[in-house]
BALOBA-1460 file (C-alpha; in Angstrom, 3 decimals):
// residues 356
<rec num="1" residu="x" x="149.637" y="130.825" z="71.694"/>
<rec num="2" residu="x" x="147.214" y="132.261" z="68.908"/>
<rec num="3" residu="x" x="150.483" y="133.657" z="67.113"/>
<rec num="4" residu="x" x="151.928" y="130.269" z="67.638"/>
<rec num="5" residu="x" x="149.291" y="128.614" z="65.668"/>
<rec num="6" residu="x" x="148.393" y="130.685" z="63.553"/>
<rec num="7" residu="x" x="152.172" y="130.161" z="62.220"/>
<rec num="8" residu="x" x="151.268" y="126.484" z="62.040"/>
<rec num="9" residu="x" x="148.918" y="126.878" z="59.950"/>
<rec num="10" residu="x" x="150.432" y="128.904" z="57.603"/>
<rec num="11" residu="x" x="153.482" y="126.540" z="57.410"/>
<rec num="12" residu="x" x="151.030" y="123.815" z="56.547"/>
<rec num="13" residu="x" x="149.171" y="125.801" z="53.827"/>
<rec num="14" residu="x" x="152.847" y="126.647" z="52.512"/>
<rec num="15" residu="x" x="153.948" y="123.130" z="52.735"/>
<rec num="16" residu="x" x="150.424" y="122.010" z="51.095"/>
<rec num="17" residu="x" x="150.590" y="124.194" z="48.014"/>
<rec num="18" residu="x" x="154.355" y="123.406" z="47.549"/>
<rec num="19" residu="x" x="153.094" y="119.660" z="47.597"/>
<rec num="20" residu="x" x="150.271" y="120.467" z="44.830"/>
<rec num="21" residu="x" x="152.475" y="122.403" z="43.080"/>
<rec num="22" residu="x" x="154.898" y="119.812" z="43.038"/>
<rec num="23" residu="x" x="152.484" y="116.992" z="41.923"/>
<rec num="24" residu="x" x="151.538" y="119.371" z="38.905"/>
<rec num="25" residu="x" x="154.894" y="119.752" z="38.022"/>
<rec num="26" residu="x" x="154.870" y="116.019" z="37.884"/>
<rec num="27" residu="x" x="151.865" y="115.342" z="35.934"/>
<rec num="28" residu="x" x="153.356" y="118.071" z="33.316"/>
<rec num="29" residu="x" x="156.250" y="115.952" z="32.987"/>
<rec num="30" residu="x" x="154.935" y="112.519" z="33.145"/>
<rec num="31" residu="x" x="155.218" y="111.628" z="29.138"/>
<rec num="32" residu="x" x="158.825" y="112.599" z="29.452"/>
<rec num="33" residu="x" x="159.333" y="109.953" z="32.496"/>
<rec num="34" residu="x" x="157.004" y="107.415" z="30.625"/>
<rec num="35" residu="x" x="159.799" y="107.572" z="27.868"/>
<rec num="36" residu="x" x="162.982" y="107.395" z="30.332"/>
<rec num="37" residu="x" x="161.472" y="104.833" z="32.521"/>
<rec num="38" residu="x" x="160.793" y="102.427" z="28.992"/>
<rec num="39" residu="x" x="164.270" y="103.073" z="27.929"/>
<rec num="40" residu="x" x="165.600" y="102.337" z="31.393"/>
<rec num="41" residu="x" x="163.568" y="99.673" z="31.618"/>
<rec num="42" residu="x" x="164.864" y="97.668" z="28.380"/>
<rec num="43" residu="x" x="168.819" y="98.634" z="29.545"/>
<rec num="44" residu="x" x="168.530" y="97.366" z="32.769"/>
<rec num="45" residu="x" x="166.497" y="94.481" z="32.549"/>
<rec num="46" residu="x" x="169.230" y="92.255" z="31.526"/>
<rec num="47" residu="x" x="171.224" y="93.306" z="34.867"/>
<rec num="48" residu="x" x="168.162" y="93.088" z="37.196"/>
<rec num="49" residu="x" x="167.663" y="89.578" z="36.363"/>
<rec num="50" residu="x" x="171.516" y="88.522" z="36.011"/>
<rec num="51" residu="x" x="171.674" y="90.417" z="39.683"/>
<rec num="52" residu="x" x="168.592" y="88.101" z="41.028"/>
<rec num="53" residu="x" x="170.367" y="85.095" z="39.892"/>
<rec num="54" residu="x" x="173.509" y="86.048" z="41.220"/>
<rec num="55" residu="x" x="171.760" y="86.662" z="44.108"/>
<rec num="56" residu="x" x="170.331" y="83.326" z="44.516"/>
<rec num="57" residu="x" x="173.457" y="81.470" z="43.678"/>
<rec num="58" residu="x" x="175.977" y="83.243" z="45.371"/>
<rec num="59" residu="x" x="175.713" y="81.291" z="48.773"/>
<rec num="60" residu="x" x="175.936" y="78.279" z="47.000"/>
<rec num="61" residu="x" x="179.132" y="79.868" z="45.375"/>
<rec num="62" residu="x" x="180.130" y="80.813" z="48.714"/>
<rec num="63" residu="x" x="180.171" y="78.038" z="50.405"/>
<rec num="64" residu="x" x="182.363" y="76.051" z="47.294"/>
<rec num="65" residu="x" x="184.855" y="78.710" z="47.996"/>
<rec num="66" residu="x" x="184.986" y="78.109" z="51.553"/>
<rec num="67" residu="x" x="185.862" y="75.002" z="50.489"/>
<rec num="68" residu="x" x="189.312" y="76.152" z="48.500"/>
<rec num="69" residu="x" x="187.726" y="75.660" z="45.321"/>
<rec num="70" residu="x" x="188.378" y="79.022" z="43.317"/>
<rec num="71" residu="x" x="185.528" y="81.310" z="43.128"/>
<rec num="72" residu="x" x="185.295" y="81.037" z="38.807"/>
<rec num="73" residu="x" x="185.361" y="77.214" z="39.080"/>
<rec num="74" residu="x" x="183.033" y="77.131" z="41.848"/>
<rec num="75" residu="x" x="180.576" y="79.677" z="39.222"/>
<rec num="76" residu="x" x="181.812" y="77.246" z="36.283"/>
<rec num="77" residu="x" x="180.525" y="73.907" z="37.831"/>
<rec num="78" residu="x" x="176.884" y="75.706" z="39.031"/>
<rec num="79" residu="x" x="176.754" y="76.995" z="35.623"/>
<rec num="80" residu="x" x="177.416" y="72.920" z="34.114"/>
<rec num="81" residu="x" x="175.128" y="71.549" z="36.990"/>
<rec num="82" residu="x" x="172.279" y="74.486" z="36.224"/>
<rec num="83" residu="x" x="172.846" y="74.025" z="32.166"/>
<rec num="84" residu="x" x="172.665" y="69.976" z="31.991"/>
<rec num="85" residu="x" x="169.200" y="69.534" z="34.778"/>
<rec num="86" residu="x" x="167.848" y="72.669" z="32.655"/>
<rec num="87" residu="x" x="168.536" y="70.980" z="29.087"/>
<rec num="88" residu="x" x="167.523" y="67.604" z="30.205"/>
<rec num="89" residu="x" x="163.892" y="69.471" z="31.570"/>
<rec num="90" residu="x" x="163.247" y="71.652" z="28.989"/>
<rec num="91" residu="x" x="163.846" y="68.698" z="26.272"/>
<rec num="92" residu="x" x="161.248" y="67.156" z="27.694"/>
<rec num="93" residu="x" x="158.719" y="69.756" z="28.531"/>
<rec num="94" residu="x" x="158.997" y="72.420" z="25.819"/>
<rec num="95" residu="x" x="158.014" y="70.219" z="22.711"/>
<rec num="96" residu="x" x="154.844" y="69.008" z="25.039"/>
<rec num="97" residu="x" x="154.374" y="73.135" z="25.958"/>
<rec num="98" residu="x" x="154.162" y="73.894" z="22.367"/>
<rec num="99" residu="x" x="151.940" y="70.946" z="21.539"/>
<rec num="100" residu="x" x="149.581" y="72.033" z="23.889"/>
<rec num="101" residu="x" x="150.057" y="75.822" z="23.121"/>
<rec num="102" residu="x" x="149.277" y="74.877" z="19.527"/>
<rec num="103" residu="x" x="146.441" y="72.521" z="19.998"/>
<rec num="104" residu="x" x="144.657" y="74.998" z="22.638"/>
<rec num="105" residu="x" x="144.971" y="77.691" z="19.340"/>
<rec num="106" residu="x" x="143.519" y="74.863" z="17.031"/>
<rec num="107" residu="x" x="140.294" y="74.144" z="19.411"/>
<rec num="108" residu="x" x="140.128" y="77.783" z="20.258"/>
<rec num="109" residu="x" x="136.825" y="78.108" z="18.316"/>
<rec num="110" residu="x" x="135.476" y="74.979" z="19.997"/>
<rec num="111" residu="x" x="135.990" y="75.906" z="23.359"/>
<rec num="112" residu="x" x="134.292" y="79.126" z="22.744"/>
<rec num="113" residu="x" x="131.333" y="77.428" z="21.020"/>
<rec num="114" residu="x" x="131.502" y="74.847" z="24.333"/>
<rec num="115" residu="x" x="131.488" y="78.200" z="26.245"/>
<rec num="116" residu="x" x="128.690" y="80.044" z="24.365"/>
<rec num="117" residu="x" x="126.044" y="76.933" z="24.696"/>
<rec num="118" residu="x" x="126.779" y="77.205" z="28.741"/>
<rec num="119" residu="x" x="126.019" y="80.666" z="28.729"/>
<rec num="120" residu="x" x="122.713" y="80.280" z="26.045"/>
<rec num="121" residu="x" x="121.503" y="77.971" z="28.562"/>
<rec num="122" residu="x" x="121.790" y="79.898" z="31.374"/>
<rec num="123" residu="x" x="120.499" y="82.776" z="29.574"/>
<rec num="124" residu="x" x="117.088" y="80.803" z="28.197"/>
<rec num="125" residu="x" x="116.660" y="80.555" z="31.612"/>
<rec num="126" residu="x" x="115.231" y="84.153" z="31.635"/>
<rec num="127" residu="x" x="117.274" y="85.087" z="34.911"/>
<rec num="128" residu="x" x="119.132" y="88.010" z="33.467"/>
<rec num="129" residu="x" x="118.035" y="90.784" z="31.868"/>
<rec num="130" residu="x" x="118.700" y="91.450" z="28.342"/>
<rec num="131" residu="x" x="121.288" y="93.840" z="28.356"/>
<rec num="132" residu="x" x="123.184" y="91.990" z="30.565"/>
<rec num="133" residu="x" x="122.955" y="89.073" z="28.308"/>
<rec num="134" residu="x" x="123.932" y="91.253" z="25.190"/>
<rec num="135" residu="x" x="127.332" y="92.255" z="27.320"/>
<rec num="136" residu="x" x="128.043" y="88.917" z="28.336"/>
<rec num="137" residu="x" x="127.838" y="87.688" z="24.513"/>
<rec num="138" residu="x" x="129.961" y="90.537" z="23.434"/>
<rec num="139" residu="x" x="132.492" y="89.637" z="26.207"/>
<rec num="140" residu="x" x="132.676" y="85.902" z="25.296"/>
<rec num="141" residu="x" x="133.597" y="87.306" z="21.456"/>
<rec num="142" residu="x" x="136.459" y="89.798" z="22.360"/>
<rec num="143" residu="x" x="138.001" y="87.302" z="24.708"/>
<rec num="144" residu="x" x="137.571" y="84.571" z="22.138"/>
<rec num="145" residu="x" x="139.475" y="87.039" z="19.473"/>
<rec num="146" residu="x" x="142.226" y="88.385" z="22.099"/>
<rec num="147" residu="x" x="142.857" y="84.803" z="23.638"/>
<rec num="148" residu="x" x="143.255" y="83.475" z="19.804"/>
<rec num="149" residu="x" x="145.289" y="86.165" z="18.495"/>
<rec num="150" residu="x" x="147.348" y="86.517" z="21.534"/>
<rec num="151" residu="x" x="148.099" y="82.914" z="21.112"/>
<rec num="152" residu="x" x="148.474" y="82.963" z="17.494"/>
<rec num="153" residu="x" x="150.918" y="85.821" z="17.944"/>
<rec num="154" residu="x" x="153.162" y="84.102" z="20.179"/>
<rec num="155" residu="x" x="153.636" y="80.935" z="17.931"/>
<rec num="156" residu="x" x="154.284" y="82.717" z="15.274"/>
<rec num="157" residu="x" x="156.910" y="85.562" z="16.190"/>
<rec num="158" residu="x" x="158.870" y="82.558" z="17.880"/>
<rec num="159" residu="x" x="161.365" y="82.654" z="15.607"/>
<rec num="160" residu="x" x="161.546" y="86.410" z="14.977"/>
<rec num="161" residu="x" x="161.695" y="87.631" z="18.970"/>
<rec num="162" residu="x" x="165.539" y="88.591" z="18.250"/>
<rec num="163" residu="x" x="165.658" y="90.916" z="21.237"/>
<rec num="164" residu="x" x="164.239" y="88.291" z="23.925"/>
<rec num="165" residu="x" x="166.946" y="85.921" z="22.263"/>
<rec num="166" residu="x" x="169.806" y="88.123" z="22.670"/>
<rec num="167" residu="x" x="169.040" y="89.216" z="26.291"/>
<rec num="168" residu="x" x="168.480" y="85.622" z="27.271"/>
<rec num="169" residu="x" x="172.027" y="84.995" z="25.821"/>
<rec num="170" residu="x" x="173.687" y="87.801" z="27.566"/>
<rec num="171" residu="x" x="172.137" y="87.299" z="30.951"/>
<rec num="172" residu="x" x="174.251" y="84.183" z="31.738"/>
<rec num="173" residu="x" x="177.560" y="85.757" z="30.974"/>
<rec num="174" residu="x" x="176.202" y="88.873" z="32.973"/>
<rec num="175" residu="x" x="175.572" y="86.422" z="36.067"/>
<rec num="176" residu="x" x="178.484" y="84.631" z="35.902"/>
<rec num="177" residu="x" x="180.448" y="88.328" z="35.992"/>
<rec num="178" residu="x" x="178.705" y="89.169" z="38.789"/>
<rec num="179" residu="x" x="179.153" y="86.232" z="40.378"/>
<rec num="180" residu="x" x="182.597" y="85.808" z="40.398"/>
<rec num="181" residu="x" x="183.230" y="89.093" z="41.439"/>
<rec num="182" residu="x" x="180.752" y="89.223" z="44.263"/>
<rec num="183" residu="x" x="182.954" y="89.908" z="47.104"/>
<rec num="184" residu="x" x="184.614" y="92.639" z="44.770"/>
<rec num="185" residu="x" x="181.406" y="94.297" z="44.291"/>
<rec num="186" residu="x" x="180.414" y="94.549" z="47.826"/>
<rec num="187" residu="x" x="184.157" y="96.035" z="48.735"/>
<rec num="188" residu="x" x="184.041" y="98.471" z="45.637"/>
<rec num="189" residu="x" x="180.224" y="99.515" z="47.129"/>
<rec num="190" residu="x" x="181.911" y="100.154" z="51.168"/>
<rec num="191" residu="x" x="184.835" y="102.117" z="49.588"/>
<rec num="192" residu="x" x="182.199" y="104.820" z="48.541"/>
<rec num="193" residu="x" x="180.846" y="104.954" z="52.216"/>
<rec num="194" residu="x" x="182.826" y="107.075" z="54.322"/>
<rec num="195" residu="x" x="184.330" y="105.719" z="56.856"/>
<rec num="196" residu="x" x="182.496" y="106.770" z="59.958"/>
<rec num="197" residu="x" x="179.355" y="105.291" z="58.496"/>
<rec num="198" residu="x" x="180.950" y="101.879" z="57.126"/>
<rec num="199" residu="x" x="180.105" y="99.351" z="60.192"/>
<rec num="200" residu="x" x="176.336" y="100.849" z="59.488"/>
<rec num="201" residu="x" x="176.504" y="100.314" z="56.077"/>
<rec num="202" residu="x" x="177.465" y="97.048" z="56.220"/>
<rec num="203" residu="x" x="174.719" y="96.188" z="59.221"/>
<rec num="204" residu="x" x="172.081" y="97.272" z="56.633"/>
<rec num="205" residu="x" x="173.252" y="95.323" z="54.044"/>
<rec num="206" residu="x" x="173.327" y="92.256" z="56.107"/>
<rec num="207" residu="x" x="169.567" y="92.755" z="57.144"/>
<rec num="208" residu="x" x="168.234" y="93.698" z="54.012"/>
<rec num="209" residu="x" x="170.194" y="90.327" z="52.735"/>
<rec num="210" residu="x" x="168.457" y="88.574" z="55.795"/>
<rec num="211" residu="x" x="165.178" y="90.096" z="54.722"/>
<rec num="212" residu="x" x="164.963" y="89.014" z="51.316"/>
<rec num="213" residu="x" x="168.109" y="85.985" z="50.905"/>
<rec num="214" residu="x" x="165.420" y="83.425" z="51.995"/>
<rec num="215" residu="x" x="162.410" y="84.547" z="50.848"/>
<rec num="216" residu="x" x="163.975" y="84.794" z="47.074"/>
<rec num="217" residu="x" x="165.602" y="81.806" z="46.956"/>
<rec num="218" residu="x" x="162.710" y="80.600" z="48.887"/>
<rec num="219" residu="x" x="159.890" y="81.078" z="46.755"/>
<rec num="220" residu="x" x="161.249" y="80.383" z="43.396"/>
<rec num="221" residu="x" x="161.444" y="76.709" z="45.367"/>
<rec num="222" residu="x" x="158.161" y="77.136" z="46.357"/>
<rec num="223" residu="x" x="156.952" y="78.319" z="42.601"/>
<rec num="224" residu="x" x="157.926" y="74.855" z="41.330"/>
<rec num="225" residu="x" x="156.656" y="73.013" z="44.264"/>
<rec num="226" residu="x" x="153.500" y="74.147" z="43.545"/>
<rec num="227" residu="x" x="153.193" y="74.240" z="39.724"/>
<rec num="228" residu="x" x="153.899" y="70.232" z="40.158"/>
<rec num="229" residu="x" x="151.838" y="69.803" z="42.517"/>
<rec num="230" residu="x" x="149.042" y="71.716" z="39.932"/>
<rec num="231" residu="x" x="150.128" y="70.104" z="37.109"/>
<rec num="232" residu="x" x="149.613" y="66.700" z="38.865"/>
<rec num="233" residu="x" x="146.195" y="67.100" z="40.156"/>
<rec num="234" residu="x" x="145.378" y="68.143" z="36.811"/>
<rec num="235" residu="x" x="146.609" y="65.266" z="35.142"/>
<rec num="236" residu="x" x="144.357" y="63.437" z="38.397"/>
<rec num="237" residu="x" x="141.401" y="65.154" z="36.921"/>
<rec num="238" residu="x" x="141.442" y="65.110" z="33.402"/>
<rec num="239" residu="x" x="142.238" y="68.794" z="32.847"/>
<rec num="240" residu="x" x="143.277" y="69.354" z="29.301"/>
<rec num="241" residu="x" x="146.534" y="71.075" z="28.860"/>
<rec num="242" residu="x" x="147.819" y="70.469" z="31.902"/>
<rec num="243" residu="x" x="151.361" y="71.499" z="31.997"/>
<rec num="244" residu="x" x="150.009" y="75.022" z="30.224"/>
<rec num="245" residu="x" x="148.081" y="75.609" z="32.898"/>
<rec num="246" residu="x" x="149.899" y="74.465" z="35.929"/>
<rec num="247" residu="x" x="153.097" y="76.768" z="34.162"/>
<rec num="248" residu="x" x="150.372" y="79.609" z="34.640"/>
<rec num="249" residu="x" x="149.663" y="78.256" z="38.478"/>
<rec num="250" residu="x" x="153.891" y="78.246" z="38.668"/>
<rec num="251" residu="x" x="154.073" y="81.922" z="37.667"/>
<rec num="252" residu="x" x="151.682" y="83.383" z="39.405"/>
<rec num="253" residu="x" x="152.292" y="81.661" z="42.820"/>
<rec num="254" residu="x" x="155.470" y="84.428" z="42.890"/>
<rec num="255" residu="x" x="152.413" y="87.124" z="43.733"/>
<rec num="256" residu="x" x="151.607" y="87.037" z="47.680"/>
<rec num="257" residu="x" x="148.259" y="86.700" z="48.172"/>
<rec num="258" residu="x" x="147.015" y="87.367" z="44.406"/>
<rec num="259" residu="x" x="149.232" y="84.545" z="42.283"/>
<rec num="260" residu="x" x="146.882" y="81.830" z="43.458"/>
<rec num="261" residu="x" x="143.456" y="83.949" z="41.809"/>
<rec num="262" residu="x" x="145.609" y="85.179" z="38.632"/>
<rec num="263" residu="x" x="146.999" y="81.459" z="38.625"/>
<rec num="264" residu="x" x="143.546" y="79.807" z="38.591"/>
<rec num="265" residu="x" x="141.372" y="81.661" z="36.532"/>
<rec num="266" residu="x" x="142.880" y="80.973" z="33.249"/>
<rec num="267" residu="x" x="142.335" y="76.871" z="34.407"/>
<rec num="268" residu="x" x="138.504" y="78.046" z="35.415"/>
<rec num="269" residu="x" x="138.127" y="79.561" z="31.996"/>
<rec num="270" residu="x" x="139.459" y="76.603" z="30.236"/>
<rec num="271" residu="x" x="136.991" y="74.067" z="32.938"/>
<rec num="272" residu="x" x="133.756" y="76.098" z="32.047"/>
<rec num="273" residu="x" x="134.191" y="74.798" z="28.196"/>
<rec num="274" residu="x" x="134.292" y="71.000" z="29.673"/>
<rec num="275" residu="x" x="131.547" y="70.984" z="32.513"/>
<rec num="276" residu="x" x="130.602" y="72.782" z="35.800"/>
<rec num="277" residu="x" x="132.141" y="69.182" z="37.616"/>
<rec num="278" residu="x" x="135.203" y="70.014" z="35.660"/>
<rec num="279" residu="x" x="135.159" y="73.689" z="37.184"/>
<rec num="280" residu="x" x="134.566" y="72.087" z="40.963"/>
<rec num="281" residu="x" x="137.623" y="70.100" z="40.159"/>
<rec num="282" residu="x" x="139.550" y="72.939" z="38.961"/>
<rec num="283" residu="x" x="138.563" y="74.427" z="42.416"/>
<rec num="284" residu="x" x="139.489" y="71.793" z="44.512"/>
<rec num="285" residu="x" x="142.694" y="71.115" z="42.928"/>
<rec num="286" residu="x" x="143.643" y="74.673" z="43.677"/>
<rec num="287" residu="x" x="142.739" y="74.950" z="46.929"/>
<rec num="288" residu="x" x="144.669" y="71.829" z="47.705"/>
<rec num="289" residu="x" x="147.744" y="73.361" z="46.451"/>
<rec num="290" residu="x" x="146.977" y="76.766" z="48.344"/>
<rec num="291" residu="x" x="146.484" y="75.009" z="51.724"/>
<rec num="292" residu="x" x="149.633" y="72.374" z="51.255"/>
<rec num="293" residu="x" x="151.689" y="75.225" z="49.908"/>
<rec num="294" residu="x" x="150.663" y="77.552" z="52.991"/>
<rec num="295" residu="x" x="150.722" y="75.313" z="55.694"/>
<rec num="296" residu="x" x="153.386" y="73.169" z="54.278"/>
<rec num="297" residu="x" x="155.700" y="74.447" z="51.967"/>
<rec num="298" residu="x" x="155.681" y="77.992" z="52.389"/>
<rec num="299" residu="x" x="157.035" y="77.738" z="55.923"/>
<rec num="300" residu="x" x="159.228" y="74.835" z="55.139"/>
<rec num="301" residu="x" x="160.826" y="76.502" z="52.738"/>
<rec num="302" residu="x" x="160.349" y="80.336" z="52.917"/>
<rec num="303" residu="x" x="159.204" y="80.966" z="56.653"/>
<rec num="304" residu="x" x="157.677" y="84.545" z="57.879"/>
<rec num="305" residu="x" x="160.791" y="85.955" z="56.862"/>
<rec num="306" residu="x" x="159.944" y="89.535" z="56.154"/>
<rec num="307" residu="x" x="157.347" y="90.712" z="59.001"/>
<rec num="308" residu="x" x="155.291" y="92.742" z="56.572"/>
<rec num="309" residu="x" x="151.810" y="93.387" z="58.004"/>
<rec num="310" residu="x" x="149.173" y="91.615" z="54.300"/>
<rec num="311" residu="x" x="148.070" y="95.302" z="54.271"/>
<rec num="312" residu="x" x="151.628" y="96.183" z="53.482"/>
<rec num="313" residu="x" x="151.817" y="93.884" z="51.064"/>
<rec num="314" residu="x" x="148.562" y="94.401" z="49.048"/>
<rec num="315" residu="x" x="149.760" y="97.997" z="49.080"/>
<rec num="316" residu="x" x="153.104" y="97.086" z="47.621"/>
<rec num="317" residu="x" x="151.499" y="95.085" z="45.367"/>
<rec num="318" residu="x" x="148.961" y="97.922" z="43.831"/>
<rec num="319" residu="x" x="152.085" y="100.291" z="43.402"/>
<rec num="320" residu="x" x="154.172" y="97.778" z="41.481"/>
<rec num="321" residu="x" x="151.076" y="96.534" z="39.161"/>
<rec num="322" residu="x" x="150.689" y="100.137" z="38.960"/>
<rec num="323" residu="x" x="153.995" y="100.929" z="37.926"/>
<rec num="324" residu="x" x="155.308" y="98.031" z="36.399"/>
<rec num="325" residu="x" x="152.519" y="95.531" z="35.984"/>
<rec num="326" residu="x" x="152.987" y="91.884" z="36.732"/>
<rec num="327" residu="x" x="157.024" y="92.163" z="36.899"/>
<rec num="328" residu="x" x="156.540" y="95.092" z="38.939"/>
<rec num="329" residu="x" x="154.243" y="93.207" z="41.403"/>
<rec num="330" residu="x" x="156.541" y="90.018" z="41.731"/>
<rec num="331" residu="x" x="159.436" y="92.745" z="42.336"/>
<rec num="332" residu="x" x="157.408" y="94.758" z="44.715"/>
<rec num="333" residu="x" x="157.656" y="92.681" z="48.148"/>
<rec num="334" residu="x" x="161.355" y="92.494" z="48.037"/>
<rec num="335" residu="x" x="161.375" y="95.621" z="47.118"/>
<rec num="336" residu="x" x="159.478" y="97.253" z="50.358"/>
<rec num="337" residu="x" x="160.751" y="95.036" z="52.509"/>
<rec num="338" residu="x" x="164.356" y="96.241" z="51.628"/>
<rec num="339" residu="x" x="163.232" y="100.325" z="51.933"/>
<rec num="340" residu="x" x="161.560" y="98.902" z="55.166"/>
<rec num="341" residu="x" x="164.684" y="98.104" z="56.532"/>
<rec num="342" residu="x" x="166.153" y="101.002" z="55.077"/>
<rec num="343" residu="x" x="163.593" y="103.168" z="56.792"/>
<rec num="344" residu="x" x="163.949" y="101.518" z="60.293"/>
<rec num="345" residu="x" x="168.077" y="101.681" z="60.501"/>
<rec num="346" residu="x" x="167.405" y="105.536" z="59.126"/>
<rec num="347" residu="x" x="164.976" y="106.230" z="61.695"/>
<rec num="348" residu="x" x="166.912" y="103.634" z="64.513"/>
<rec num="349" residu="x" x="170.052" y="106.784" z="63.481"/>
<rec num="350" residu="x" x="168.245" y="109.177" z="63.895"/>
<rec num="351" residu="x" x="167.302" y="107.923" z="67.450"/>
<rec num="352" residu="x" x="170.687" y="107.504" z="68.236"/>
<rec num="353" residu="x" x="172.009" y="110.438" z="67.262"/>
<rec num="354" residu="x" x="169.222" y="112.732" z="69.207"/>
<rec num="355" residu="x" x="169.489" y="110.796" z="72.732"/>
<rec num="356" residu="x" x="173.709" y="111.202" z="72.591"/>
């Protein structure tokens, strides 16, 4: 018995400096995957995102082709329908974005000044110390320079982002590739599984699409939803630059659990330069949206679809801001949940195979 563990325990020490050595290893060669994972990273970002459309359009696609209408006229009229509500929108709201954008770089120095008498106020009120004081004042001036050149920065290299341009022009021929050819995707994809393991193959693939089909198409439904419902209680309120904002609110809302903080603060910000009632507004009209969209819309629409435990979640969410930052947390739910399932039918074989 002695022997016995004694043989554990080496096994584990083995195991343990295998593991260490391995994460060394890792660390040594971290620049060099820093530099692969950026060039990956710009190749296949244009065929994620044409792949997450398809994805949300192909039952829509589907079901036209049930319908005996061929699969590339069934893509064709989507792509008309999607093009014409799209134009007609952003018509109407990008010259108003812009305006906004523009006039928010204009009253930058305002805002700040707005900003800066709050906080001499509170400070002539001799409840913080000093230094504290001295930080907050030096905090006020590098967000007031990063907020204003960031801005600046962004209306100015408009015209010059060639790269965005391009990618957003090839993405819509990429989707409508993949979409057409859907069903010839997923038969190419089975002909590399052998044959023994097909029926498995495809019983994952329908659960991970079960997983993750409604909660995508879901919640970029639920992303509007609630960016109009922020943009109209701002307009309710007062708020200036509304539709900035709320687009923030819109964004954000993607992130379980985090959007609605990330989504609020920049409207907070912008409420402490107008007054603290402004603020309590600000509040309020957020927490509106957060209760309607969880109680209301969220299940409506989305549903507890993926059975992730929150602490699953936040975790997923740390590794993807880690790795990826804010894409890589609005990728990093679907992402989990479809190695969860992966995990489970691995394990569930596993199972199988021991008790035959």
């Amino acid at each position: 018995m002695e022997r016995f563990t004694n043989n554990r325990i080496f096994t584990w020490l083995v195991y343990l400096i295998l593991g260490l050595a391995a994460l060394y290893l890792l660390l040594l060669l971290k620049p060099i995957f820093i530099h692969i994972y950026v060039f990956l990273r710009a190749v296949l970002a244009p065929f994620l995102i044409a792949m997450i459309i398809s994805y949300v359009l192909n039952p829509i696609v589907s079901m036209l082709h049930e319908r005996k209408v061929p699969r590339t006229m069934a893509v064709l009229l989507i792509y008309a329908v999607f093009c014409a509500a799209l134009t007609v929108i952003l018509m109407n709201a990008i010259p108003m974005f812009l305006e906004q954008l523009q006039e928010l770089n204009r009253h930058m120095p305002d805002l700040t000044m707005k900003a800066q008498n709050i906080v001499d106020d509170f400070n002539n009120s001799s409840f913080l110390p000093e230094s504290i004081r001295s930080g907050i004042n030096k905090s006020l001036f590098k967000l007031e320079k990063q907020g204003s050149d960031a801005i600046f920065s962004f209306i100015n290299n408009i015209g010059a982002m060639l790269n965005v341009v391009f990618i957003a022009f090839i993405i819509p021929f990429l989707a409508f590739y993949i979409l057409k050819d859907f069903e010839v995707f997923e038969r190419t994809l089975l002909t590399y599984v052998p044959k023994p393991h097909r029926k498995h193959a495809v019983r994952l693939l329908k659960d991970i699409d079960n997983a993750l089909g409604s909660y995508i198409r879901g919640q970029f439904l639920v992303c509007v939803i609630v960016g109009t419902l922020a943009y109209v209680g701002y307009l309710i309120i007062g708020m200036p630059y509304p539709l900035l904002l709320a687009s923030v609110v819109a964004v954000t809302n993607i992130i379980p659990y985090l959007g609605p903080f990330f989504g609020a603060a920049p409207a907070l910000v912008m409420a402490s330069t107008v007054s603290v009632k402004m603020m309590l507004m600000v509040v309020i009209v957020n927490t509106v949206c957060q209760i309607l969209e969880g109680n209301v819309v969220s299940p409506q629409v989305v549903g507890r679809t993926l059975h992730m435990h929150p602490l699953s979640i936040i975790f997923a969410l740390l590794v993807g801001g880690e790795i990826a930052g804010i894409v890589g947390m609005i990728l990093a739910v679907p992402i989990f949940a479809a190695l969860k399932v992966i995990v489970q039918h691995i394990f569930a074989y596993y199972v199988r195979r021991k008790t035959i």
